[in-house]
C-alpha positions as CSV (number, residue, x, y, z in Angstrom):
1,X,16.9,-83.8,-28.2
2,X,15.8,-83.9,-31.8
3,X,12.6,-84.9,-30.5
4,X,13.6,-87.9,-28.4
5,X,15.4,-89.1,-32.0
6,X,12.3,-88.9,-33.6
7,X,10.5,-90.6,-31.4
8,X,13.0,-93.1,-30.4
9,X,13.4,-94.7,-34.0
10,X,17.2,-94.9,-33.8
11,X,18.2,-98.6,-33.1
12,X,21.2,-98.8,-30.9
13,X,21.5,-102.1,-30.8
14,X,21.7,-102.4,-34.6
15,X,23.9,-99.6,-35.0
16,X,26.5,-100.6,-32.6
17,X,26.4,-103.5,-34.6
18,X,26.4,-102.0,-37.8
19,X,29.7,-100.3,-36.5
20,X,31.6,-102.9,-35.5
21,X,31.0,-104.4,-39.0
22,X,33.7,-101.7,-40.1
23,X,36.0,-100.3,-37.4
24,X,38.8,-101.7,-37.7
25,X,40.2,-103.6,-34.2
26,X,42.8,-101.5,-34.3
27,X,40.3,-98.1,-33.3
28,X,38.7,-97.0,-30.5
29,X,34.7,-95.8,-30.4
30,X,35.2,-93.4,-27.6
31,X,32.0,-91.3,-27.9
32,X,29.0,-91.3,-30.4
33,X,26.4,-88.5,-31.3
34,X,23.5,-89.6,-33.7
35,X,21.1,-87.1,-34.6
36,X,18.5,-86.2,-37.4
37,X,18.9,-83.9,-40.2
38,X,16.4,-82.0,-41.3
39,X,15.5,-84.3,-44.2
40,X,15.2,-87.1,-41.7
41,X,18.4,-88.6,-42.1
42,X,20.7,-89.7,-39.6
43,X,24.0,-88.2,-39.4
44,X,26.7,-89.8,-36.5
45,X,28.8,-87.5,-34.4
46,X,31.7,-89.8,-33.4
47,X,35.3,-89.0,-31.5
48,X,37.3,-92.4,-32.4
49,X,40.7,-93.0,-30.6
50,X,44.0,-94.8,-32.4
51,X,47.5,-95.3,-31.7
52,X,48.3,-94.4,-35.0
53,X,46.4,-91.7,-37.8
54,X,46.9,-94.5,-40.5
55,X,44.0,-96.7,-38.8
56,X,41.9,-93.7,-38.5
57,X,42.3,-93.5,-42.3
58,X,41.4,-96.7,-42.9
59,X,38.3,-96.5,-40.7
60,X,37.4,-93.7,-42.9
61,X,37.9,-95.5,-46.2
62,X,35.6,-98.9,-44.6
63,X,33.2,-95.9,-43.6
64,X,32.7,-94.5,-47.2
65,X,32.8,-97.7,-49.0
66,X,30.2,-99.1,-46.8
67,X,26.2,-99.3,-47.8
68,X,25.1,-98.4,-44.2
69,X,27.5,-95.4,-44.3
70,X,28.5,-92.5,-46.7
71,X,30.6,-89.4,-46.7
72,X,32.3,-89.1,-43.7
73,X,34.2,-85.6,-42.7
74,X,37.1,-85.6,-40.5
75,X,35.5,-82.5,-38.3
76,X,39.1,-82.1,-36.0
77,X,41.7,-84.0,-34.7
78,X,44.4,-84.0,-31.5
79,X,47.6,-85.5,-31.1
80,X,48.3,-87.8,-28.2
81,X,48.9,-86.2,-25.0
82,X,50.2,-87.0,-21.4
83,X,46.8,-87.6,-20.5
84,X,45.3,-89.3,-23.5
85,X,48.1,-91.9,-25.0
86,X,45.6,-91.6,-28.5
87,X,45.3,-89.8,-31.3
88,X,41.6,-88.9,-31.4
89,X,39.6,-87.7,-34.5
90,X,35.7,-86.0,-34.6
91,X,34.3,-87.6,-37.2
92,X,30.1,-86.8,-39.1
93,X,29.7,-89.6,-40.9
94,X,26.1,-90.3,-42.7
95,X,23.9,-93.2,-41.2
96,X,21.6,-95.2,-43.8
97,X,19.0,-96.3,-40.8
98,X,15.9,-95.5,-41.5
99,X,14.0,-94.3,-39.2
C-alpha cells in the first residue's frame, strides 16, 4: 500500500493531532485514507460526519486556511439516513507532512 507509506514515514500520532487542531467539535472523523502522490506528497482521504452541512463547511474553510493543510475537494456527500442520523462528506484534502 503505497509502499508501506513510504516506508512507514507517515506519523499518525502527529497527524491525528494535527487534525484535531482544526475540526471543529461539532464534526465527526469517521474514516481517514492517507496516501502518497506521486510527487511524494501526502494527500488525506477522509469521510467526516455532521448533524448539519454548515459545520462541514466550516471544517473545510479551517482546512484551507491552515499551514498543515491546503486545497481540500469535497469528493461526494449523503444525506442522513435511517441508518446513519449524519450527513457525511468524502473529502482529499492535501497533507504538509513531510515524509
Amino acid at each position: 500500500r503505497n509502499l508501506l507509506l513510504k516506508r512507514k514515514g507517515i506519523r499518525w500520532t502527529r497527524m491525528f493531532a494535527d487534525l484535531e487542531g482544526v475540526i471543529p467539535g461539532s464534526v465527526r472523523l469517521v474514516t481517514i485514507r492517507p496516501y502518497v502522490t506521486g510527487d511524494n506528497r501526502v494527500q488525506l482521504d477522509m469521510i467526516v460526519g455532521a448533524q448539519e452541512p454548515d459545520y462541514v463547511i466550516d471544517l473545510l474553510k479551517r482546512l484551507e486556511s491552515s499551514p498543515l493543510f491546503g486545497k481540500t475537494s469535497l469528493v461526494n456527500s449523503q444525506p442522513p439516513s435511517q441508518n446513519e442520523p449524519l450527513y457525511r462528506y468524502r473529502l482529499s484534502v492535501n497533507y504538509a507532512q513531510k515524509l
